[in-house]
N, C-alpha and C positions, 0 to 999 in steps of 0.2 A: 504494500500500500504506500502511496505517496505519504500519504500523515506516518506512515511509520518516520516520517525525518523530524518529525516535533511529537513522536510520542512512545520511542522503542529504544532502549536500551542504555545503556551507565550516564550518560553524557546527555541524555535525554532527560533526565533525573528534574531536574528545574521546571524543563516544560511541561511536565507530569504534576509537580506541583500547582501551575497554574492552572492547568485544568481540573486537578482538585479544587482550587478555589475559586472554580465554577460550579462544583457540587455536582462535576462528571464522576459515574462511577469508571470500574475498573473494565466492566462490562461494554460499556458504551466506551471506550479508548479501545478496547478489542475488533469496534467495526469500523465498515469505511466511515471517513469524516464526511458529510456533507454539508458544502455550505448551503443559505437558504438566502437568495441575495435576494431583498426584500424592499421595493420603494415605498411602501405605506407613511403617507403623513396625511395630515388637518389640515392643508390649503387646497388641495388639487380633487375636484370630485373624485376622478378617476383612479383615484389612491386610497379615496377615506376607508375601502372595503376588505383591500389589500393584508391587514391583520389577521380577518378570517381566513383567505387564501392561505396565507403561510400557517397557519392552525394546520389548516387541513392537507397543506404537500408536507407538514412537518411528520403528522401522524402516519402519511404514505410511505414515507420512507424509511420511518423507525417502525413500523409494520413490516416493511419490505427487508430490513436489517441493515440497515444505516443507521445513523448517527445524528439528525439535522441538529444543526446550528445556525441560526441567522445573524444576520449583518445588514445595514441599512444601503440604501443607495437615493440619490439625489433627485427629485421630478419637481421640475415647474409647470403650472399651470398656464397654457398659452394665452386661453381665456383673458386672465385676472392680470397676465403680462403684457396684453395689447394695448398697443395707441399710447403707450409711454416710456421712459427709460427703460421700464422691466423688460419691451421684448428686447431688446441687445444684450439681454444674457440669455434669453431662451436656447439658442440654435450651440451657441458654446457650450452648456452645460453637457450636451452630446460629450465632446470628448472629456469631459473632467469625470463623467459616469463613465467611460470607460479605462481611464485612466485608472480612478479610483476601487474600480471592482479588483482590476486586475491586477492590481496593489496588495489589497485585501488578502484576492483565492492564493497571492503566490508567496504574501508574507506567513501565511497559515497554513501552509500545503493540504490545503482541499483535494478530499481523492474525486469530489464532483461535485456539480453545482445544481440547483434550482434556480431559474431566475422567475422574479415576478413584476413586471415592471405594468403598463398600461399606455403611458402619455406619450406625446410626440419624440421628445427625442431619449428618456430612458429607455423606451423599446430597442433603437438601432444600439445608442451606446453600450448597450447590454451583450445584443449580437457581435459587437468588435471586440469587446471583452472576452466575449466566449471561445469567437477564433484565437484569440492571444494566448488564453491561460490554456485553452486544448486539455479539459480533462470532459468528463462523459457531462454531459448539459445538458436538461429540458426547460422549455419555454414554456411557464402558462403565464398567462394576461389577466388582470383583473374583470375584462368584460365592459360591453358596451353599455352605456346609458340608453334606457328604452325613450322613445320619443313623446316630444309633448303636445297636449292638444290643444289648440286654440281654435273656437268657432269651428268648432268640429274639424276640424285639419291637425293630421299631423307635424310638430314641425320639431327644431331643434335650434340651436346656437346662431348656427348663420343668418337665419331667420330671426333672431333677436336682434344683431346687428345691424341687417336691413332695414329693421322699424326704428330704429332709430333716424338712421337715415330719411325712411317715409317718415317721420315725425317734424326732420328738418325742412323737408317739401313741404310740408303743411296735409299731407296725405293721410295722416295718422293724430290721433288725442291723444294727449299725456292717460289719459285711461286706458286706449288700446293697446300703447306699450307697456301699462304695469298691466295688461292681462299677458302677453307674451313676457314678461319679467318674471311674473309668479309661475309660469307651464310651462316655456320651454325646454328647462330642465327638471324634469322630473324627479328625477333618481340619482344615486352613484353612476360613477360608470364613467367610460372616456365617451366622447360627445357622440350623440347616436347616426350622425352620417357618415359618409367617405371619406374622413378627412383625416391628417396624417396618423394620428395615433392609429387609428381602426385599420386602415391601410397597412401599415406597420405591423398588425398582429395577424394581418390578415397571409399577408405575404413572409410571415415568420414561420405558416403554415404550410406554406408553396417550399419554403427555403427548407422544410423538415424538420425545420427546432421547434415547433408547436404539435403537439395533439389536435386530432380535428376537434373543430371547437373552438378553439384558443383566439379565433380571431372574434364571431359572432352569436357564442352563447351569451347570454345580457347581465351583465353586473350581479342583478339579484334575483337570478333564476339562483336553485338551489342545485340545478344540474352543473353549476360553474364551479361548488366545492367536491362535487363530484369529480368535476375535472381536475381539478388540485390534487385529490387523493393520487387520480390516475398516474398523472407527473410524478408525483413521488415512487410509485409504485415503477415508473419507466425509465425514471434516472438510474435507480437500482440495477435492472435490466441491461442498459446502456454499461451501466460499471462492468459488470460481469462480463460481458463480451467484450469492454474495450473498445465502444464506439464515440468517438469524441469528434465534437463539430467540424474539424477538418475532413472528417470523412464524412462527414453530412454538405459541409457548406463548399462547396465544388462550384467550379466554373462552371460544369451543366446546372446545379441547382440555381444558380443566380440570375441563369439565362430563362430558367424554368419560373423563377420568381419574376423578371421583368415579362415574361409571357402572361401571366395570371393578374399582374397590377394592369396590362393593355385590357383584358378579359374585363375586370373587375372595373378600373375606369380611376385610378386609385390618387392618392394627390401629388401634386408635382413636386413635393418636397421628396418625395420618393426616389427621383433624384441625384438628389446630395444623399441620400443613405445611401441606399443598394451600391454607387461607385465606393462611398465609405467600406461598407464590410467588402466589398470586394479587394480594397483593396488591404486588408488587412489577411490576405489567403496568400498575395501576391499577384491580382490578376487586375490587369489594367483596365479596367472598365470606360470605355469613352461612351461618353452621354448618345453618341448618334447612334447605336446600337438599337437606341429606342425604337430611329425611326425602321430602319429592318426588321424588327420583331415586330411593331404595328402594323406594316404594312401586309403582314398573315396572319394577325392577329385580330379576330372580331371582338369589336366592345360587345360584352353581351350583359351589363348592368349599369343600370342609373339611379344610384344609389344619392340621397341628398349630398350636396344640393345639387345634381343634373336633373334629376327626378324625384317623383314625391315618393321612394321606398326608402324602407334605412333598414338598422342593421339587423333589428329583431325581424323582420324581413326576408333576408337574404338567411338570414338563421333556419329560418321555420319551412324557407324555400331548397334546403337540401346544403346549405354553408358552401365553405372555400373546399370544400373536399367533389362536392355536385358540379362546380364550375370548370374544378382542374380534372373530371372526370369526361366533361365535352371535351375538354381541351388535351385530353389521352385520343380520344375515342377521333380525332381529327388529325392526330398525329402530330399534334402542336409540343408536345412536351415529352421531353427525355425520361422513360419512364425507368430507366434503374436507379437514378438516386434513392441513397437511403435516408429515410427518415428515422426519429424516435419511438417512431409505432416500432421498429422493429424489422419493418417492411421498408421495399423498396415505393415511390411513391407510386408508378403503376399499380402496385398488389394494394396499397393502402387508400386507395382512391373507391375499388370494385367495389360497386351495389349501392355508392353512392349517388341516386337519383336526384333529378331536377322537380322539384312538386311545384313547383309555381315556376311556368313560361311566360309569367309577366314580370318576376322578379327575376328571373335569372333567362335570357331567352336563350332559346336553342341556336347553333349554329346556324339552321335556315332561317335564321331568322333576326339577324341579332339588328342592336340600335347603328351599327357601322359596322363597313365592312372591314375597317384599318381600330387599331385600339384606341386607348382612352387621353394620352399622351401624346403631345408631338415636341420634337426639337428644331427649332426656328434657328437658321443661319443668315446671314447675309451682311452689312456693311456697319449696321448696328454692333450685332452679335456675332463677330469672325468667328469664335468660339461655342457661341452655342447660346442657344434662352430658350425657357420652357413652359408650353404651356396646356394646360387643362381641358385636351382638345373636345372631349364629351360633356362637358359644360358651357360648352357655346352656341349659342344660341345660331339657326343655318345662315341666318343675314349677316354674321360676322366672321363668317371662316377667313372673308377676303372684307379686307378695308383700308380706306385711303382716306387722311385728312392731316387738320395741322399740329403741330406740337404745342402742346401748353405742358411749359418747363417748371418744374420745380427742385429745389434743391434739397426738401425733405416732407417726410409725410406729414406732418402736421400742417404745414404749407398749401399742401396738393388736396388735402380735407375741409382748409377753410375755404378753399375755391371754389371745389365741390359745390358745398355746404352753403355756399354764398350766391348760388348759380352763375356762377361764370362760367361755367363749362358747361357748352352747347352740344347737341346731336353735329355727331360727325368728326369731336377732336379728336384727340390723342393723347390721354395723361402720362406725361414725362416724368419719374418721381427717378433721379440719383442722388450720387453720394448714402446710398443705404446699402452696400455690398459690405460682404466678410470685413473685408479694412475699414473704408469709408465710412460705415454706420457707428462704429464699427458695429459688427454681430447680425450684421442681414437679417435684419429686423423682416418678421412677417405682415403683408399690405392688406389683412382684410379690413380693416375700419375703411380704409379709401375703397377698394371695390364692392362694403356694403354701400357706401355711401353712393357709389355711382348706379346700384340694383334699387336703393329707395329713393333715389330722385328719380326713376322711371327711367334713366338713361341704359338700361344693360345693355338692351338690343343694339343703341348706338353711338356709345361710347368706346372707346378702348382704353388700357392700360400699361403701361410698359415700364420697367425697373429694373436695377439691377440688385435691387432685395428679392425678396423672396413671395409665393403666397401660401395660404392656408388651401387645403383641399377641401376648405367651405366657401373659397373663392372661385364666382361663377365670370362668363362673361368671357370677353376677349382680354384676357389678364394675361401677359405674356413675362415672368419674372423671372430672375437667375440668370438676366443678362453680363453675358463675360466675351472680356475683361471690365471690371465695374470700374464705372467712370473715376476711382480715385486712385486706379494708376493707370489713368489717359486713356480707358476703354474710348469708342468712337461714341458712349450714350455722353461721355462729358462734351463733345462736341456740339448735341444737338441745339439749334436756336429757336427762341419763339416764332412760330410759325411757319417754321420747315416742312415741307409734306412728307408723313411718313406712311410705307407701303407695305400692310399684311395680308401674307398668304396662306393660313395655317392649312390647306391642303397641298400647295406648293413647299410647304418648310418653310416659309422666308419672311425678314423683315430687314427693311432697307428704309435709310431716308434718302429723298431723290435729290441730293447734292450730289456733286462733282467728287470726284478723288481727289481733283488739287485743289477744293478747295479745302475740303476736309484736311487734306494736309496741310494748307495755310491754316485751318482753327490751331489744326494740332500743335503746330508752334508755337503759335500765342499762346497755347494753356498754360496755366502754371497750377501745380498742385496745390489743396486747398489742405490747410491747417487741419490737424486732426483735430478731432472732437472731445477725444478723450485724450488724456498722457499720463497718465496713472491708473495705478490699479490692473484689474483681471482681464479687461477691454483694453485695454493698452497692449499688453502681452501678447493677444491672442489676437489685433491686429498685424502683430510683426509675425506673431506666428504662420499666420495664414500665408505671405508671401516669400517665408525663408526656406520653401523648398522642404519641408519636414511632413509628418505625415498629418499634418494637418490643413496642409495645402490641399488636399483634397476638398475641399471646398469650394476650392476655384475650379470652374467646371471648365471641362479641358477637350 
């Protein structure tokens, strides 16, 4: 056993003590160690539940003959972090969670892990973790928030930011929004549409470090401690054989996870993960891949906000197991990876049926024939910007109009907000990328804001921040190189015509190359924003070439 290095023999003597002075028996030092890497805290819905899960993978696995032990890990709430300081630490915290885990499982020699994570970026950080420390790992999720009703409609999050927006048109009463304030969150749970956490667990499932389930059983269904037990019961399993995420997280499985996120319609932060764990295997993921795998790839769900279903939904319609089982049965997906069932994901897929061909369509059938994602190139983005292509609405695949520039989102919201921005612009929001923001702050407050002034259908969005997979609309984000080391978005001027083709891949603005290179001279770089602290760090980090530069999409 790995723990035999902190719990076997003369020289071990100390650390034997200290686990006595944890009130470990003699018994429990005799099994594997497992850890139980656990994000439960009191800010984050999607966490408050997270106690009881580790309860219940604790008892699977000392059932199963382990050992568990927990340990904590970090989750921010994206929610409660929007539209101010707090999101520039959200998208960072990813790697300090995995930094942090893998600190932990190696300063303790864990002979395996549990993880339990739920939220946006504890899910991926957890996954990089898992590849690094390489002992036997299962993933359960805290589970989806069920959706909430208003005037008889389902809704959720996105839909709460909207109305405010509608509140700002004058579209909505401070009444209407405290009924969507009080319903649309209903329950625990990470937020009940598509958006990155759920996406995330979803494709955790695809990737084989999840149990089916993991992504859209719902927070407080009771079949979700169910799931926990299972996990503990699989980690075990996993130990015994010696199957550790390396041999689950493969080049094919990542290819097989980018296939299921086009399938599913999943959020565009999707992203900066999946090239992250990827490349934490060693496999060089370039963002354009996406659009190869789309282009065979049928979106076959529109899950909020592209449509009115969410996750209890897509749960009750057969899960992530029903969708990657069209996508076998099509010859879309490498069916020998192994997963923690045990099985390979072909064999762990079989009898999983589709019950609902409104929630999950068939193949003949699906909402597109290319997936959920595209990657936009052109004079803008040399490198690459991404956007949400099953949440656009069909009038906006192609659009042409003029740039209204801003240099931050709070800027770009009071314009909004103030109706200066007419059918037909172009919202410019830079200086919000990895360095520049610094922390590539996520832009839904501006694209609720352009869904509740009635502009979705004809407006657009463009940034080199980031959005939430509750952002609808022509929202094109993760443009790179970001304008704060001289990407071509610092270029753009008031007024410039800019030109989208999201079935083309492209976004250009229709200036000149030379003169673009005359901007380019004149620019000079703008002062950071930060110069101390965590944000400061992890701005020079992002371009020193280290593995955190992954972020910069390439």
């Amino acid at each position: 056993m790995k723990s035999d290095n902190v719990k076997v023999g003369m020289q071990q003597a100390p650390h034997r003590s200290l686990f006595n002075a944890l009130g470990m028996t003699e018994e429990e030092m005799k099994k594997p160690l497992v850890g139980i890497v656990c994000s439960y805290n009191e800010i984050v819905p999607g966490h408050m539940n997270l106690d009881k899960i580790a309860q219940a993978v604790k008892l699977g696995v000392a059932e199963a003959g382990g050992t568990p032990v927990m340990f904590p890990a970090i989750a921010v709430c994206d929610g409660i972090a929007m539209g101010h300081i707090g999101m520039k630490y959200s998208l960072v915290t990813r790697d300090l969670i995995a930094d942090s885990t893998e600190c932990m499982a190696t300063a303790h020699q864990f002979d395996a892990l549990v993880m339990i994570p739920n939220c946006d970026k504890n899910v991926p950080g957890l996954l990089m973790a898992a590849a690094r420390v390489n002992v036997p790992t299962v993933f359960v999720s805290g589970g989806p928030m069920l959706a909430g009703h208003v005037k008889g409609h389902k809704t959720s999050l996105s839909s709460m930011f909207e109305a405010v927006g509608s509140y700002a048109a004058g579209k909505m009463t401070e009444e209407d929004v405290n009924d969507f304030e009080c319903h649309a969150c209903p329950t625990c749970g990470s937020c009940s549409g598509m958006y990155t956490a759920n996406s995330m667990n979803c494709l955790t499932e695809a990737l084989g470090m999840g149990l089916p389930g993991n992504g859209t059983i719902p927070a407080v269904y009771s079949e979700r401690l169910k799931l926990a037990k299972r996990a503990g019961y699989a980690v075990m399993e996993m130990y015994k054989k010696n199957i550790c995420p390396r041999d689950i997280i493969t080049k094919d499985a990542i290819m097989n996870a980018l296939t299921v996120d086009m399938a599913l319609g999943c959020s565009t932060n999707s992203m900066l993960h999946i090239p992250a764990i990827a490349h934490e295997i060693g496999f060089d993921f370039d963002i354009a891949m996406a659009n190869e795998v789309s282009a065979r790839t049928p979106n076959l769900c529109h899950l909020a906000p592209a449509g009115p279903t969410y996750m209890e939904d897509l749960n009750e319609a057969g899960g992530v197991y029903a969708v990657i089982n069209q996508l076998c049965e099509a010859g879309l997906i490498n069916e020998d990876c192994m997963t923690v069932t045990g099985k390979t994901i072909g064999e762990a897929v079989k009898g999983h049926k589709n019950l609902n061909p409104e929630v999950i369509r068939p193949m003949a059938n699906p909402y597109s024939s290319t997936g959920g994602l595209a990657v936009l190139k052109g004079n803008i983005a040399p490198d690459g910007s991404v956007v949400k292509r099953s949440a656009v609405v069909p009038e906006m695949l192609q659009h042409e109009g003029p740039a209204r520039v801003f240099e931050c989102e709070e800027d770009a919201i009071a314009a909004i907000k103030g109706g200066k921005i007419v059918e037909g612009d172009v919202v410019v929001i830079r200086y919000e990328g990895p360095k520049g923001g610094p922390g590539m702050r996520e832009m839904l407050n501006p694209t609720s804001a352009i869904a509740g002034m009635g502009l979705g259908s004809s407006v657009a969005l463009i940034t080199d921040g980031r959005f939430s997979g509750a952002s609808r609309g022509a929202s094109i984000g993760h443009i790179s190189p970001e304008a704060a080391v001289g990407g071509p978005i610092a270029l753009i001027e008031e007024g410039d015509i800019i030109s989208i083709d999201i079935d083309a891949c492209t976004i250009n603005v229709k200036v000149s190359d030379e003169e673009l290179a005359k901007r380019k001279e004149a620019w000079t770089p703008r002062e950071p924003k930060v110069t101390t602290g965590y944000l400061a760090r992890y701005a020079k980090m992002v371009t020193s070439g280290n593995r955190g530069a992954v972020l910069e999409l390439k």
